[in-house]
TORTORVEX-504243 format. One line per 2 residues: number of its first residue (from 1); for each residue x, y, z of N, C-alpha, C. Coordinates in Angstrom, 2 decimals, decimal comma. Layout:
N
NUM) X/Y/Z/X/Y/Z/X/Y/Z  ... .
//
This chain:
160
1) 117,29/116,96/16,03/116,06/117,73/16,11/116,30/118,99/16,95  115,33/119,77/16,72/115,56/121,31/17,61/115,16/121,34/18,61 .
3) 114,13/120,48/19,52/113,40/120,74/20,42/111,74/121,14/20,26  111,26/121,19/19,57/110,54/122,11/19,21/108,93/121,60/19,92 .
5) 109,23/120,79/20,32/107,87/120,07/20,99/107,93/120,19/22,24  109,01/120,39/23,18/108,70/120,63/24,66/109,99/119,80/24,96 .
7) 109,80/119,66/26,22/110,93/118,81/27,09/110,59/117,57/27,94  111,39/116,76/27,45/111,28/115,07/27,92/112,31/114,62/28,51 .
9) 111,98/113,94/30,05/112,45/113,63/30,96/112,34/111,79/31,08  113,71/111,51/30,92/113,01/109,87/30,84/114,60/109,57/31,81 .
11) 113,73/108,55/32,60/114,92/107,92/33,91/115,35/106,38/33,18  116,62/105,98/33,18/116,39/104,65/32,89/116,61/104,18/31,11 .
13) 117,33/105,76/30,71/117,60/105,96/29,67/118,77/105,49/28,52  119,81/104,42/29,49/120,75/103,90/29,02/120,48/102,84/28,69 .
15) 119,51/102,26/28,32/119,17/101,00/28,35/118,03/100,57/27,79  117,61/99,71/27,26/116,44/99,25/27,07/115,07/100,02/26,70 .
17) 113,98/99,83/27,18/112,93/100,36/26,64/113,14/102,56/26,79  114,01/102,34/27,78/113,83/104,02/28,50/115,34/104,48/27,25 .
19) 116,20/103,66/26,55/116,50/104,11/25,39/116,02/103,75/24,11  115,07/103,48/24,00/114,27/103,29/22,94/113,62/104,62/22,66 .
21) 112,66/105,11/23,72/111,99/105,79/24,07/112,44/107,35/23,91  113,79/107,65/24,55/114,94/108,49/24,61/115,29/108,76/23,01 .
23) 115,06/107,86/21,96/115,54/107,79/20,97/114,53/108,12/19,90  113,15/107,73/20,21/111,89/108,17/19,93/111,10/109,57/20,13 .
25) 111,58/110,09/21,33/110,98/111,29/21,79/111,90/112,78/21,33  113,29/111,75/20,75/114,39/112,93/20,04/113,97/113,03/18,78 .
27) 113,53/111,64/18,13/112,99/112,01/16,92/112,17/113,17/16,51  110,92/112,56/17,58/109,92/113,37/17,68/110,14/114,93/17,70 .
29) 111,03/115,21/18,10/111,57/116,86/18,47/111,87/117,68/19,05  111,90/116,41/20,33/111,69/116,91/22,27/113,06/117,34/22,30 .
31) 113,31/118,28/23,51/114,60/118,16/23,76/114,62/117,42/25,35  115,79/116,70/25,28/116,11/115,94/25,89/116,60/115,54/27,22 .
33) 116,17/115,82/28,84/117,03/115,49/30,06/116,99/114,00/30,36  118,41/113,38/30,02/118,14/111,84/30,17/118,71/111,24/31,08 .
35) 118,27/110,57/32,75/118,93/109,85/33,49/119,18/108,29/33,34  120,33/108,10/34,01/120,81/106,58/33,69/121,95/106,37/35,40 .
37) 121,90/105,18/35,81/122,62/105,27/37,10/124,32/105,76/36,76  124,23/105,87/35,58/125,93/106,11/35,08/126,34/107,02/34,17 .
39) 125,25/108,12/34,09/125,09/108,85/33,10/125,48/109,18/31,59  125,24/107,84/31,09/125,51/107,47/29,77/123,92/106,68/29,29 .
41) 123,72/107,70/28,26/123,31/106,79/27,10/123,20/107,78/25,90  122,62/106,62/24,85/122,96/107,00/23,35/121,85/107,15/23,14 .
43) 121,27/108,64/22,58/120,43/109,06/21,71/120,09/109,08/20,26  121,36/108,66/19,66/121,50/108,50/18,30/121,77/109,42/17,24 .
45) 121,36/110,67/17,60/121,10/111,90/16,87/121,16/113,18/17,86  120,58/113,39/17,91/120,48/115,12/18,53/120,91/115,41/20,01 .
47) 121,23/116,51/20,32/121,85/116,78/21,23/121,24/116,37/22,91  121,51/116,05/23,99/120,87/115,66/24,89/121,62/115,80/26,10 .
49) 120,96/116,02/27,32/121,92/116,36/28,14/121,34/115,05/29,30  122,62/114,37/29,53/122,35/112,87/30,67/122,75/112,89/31,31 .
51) 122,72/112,84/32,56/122,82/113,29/34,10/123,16/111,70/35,00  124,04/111,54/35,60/123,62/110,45/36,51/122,84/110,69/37,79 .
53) 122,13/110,62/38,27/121,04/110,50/39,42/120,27/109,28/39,25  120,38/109,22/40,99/119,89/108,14/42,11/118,88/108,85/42,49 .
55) 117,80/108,06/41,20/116,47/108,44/41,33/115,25/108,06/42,99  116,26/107,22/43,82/116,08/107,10/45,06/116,80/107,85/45,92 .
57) 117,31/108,86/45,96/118,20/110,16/46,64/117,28/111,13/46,59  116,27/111,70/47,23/115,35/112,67/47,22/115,76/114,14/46,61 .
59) 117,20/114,29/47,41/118,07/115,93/47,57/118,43/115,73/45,86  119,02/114,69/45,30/119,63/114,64/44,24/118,37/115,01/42,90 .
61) 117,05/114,12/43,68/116,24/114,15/42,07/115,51/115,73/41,72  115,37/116,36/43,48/115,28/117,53/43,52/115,72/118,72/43,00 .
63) 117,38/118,31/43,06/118,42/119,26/42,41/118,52/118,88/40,68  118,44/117,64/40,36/117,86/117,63/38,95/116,44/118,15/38,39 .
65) 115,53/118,31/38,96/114,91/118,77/38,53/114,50/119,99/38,31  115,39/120,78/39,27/115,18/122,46/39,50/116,62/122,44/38,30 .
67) 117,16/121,70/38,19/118,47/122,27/37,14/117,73/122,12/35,47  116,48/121,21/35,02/115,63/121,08/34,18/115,41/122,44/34,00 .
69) 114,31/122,94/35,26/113,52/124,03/35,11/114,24/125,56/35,00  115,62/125,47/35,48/116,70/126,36/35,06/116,96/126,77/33,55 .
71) 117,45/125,45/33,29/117,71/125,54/31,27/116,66/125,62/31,17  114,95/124,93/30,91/114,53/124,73/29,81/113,25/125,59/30,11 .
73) 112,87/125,90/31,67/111,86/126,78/31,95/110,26/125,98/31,97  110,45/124,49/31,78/109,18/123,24/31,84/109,71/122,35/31,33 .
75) 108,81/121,18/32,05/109,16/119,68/31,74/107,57/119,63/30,99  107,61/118,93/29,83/106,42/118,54/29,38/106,28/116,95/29,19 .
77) 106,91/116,01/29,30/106,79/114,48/29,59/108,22/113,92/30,66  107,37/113,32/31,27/108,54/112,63/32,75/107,53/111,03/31,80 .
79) 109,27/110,09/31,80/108,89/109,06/31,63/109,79/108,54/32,57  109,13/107,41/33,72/109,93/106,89/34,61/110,19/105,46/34,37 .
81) 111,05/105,29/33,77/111,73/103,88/33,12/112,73/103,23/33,71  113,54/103,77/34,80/114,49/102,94/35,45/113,63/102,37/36,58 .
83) 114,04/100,94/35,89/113,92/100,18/37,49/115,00/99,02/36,76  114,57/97,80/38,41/116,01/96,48/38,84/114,81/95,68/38,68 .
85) 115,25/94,68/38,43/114,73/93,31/38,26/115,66/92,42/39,62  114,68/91,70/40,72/115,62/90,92/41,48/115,42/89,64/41,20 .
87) 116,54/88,63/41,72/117,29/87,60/41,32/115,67/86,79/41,55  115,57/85,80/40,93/114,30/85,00/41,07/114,85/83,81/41,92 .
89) 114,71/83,92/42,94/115,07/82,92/44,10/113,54/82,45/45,03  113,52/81,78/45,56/112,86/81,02/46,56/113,19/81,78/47,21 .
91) 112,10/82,02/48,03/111,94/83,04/49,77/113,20/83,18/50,51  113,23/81,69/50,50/114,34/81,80/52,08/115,47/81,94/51,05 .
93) 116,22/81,52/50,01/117,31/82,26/49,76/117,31/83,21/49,14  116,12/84,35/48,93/116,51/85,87/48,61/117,38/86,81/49,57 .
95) 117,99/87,42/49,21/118,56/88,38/49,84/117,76/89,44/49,90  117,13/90,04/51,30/116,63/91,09/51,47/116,87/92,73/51,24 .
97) 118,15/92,72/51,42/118,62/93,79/50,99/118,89/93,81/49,45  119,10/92,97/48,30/118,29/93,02/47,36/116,99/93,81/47,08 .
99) 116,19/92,65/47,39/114,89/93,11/47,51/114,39/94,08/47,87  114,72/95,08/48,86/114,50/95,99/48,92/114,90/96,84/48,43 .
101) 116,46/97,27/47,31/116,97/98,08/46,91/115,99/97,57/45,62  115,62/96,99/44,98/114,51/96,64/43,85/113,49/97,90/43,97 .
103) 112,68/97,53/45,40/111,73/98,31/45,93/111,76/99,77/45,76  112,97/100,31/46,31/113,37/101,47/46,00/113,10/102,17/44,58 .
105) 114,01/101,68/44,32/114,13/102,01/42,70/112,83/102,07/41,65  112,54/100,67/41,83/110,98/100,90/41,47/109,44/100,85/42,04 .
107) 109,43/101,55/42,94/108,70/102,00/44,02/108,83/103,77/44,12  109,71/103,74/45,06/110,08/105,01/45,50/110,84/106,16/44,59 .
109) 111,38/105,40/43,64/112,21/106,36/42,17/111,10/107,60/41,55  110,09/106,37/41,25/109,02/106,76/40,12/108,20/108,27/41,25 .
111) 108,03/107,51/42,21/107,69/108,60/43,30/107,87/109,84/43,10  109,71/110,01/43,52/109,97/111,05/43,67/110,38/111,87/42,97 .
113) 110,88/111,38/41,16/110,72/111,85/40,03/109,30/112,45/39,78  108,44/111,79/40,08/107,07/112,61/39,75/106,44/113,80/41,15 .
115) 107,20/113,12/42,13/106,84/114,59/43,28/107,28/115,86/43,01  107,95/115,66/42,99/109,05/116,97/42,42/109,31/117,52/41,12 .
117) 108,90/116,87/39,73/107,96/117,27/38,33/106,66/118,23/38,54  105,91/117,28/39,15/104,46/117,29/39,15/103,86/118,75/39,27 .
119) 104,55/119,64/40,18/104,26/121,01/40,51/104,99/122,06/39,58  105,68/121,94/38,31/105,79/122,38/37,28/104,65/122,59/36,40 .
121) 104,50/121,04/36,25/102,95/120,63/35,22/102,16/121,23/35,70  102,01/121,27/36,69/100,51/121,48/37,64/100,42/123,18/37,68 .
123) 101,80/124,00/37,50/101,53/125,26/37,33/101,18/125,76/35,74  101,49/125,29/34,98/101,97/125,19/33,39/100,21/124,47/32,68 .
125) 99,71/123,88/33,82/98,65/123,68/33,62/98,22/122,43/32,03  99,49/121,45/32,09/99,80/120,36/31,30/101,10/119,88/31,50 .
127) 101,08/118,52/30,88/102,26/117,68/31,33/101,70/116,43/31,21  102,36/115,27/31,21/102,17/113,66/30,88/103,41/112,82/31,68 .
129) 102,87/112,10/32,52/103,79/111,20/33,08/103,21/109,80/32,80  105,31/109,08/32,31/104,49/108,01/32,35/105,50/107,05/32,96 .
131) 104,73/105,62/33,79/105,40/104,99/34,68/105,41/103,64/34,28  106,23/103,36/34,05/106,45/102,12/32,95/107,42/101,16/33,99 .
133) 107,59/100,40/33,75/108,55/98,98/34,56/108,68/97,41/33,67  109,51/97,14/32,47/109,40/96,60/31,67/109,22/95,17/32,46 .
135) 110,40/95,34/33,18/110,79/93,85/34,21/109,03/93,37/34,57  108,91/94,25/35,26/107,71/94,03/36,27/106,63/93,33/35,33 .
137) 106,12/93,88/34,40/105,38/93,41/33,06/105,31/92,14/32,58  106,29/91,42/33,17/107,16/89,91/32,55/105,90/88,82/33,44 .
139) 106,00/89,51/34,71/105,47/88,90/35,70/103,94/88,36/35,51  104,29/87,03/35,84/102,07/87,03/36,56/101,84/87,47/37,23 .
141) 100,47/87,85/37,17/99,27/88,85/37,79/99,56/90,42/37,91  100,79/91,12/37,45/100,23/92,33/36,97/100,26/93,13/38,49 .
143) 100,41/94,61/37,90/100,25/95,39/39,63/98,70/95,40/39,63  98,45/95,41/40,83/96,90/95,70/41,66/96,24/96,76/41,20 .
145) 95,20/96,37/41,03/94,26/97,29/40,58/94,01/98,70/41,45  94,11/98,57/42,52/94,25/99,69/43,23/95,25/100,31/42,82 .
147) 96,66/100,26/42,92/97,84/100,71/42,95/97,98/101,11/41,24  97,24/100,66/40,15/96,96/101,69/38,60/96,21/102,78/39,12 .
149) 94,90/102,38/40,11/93,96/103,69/40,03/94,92/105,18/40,67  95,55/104,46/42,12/96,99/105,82/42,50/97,63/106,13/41,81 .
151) 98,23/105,25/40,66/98,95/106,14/39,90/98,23/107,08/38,75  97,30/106,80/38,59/96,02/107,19/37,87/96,47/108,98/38,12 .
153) 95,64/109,06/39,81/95,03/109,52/40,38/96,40/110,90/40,37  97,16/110,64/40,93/98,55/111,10/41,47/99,13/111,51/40,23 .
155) 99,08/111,09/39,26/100,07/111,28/37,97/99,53/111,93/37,28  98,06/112,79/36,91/97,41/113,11/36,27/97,84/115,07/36,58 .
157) 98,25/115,34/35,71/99,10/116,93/35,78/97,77/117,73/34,98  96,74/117,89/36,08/95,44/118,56/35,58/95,28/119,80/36,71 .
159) 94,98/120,74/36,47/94,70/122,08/37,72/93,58/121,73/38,96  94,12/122,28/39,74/92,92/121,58/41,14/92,33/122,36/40,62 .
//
């Protein structure tokens, strides 16, 4: 495809739903910035440029994203699709440092991929983010109702 629809940003792109998606949004006509912790994945077709970034490295997601706005001059969809799934253990034998590199990733990733997007959209006066976590989904009870309305709230690339 040529691009011809805008530019799509999807984290988490080597893999699973965030290459599904990657593979869908090329169809569609987007052109393509795709992260993966190893900067590989398969688009299938059209040209794409995949970056490795540690979407928990602030300096790094920063410098990817000003290198976006370099080539392509706007991001028009951030899809934040990388996250970790941790080991399903009983309390006392989880490993914390696990657990918290989980946290990171899908916590703080989605964050700072969309902190540092967001003021593109927000000048451009459109944009769509979306924050997806397949793992997490698996789970009973679902994220908190509060914590949809923040991302609601926060993710919404509308003009003050």
């Amino acid at each position: 495809m040529t691009g011809t629809h805008g530019v799509a940003v999807i984290t988490g792109a080597s893999r699973g739903i965030g290459a599904h998606l990657a593979r869908a949004f090329d169809h569609a006509g987007y052109r393509l910035e795709l992260l993966s912790r190893h900067g590989s994945a398969d688009t299938a077709s059209g040209p794409a440029s995949v970056s490795a970034v540690d979407v928990t490295d602030a300096d790094a997601v920063r410098m990817f994203v000003s290198g976006v706005l370099d080539r392509h001059g706007r991001i028009d969809v951030l899809v934040n699709s990388a996250g970790l799934i941790d080991e399903e253990v009983d309390l006392a034998a989880s490993d914390p440092d696990q657990w918290w590199r989980v946290q990171e990733v899908n916590v703080l990733g989605p964050y700072l991929m969309t902190r540092f997007v967001l003021p593109a959209m927000l000048q451009a006066g459109t944009g769509r983010v979306v924050n997806l976590n397949s793992g997490a989904g698996t789970r009973a009870g679902g994220p908190a109702p509060g914590q949809v309305r923040w991302l609601r709230r926060t993710t919404s690339a509308r003009r003050p």
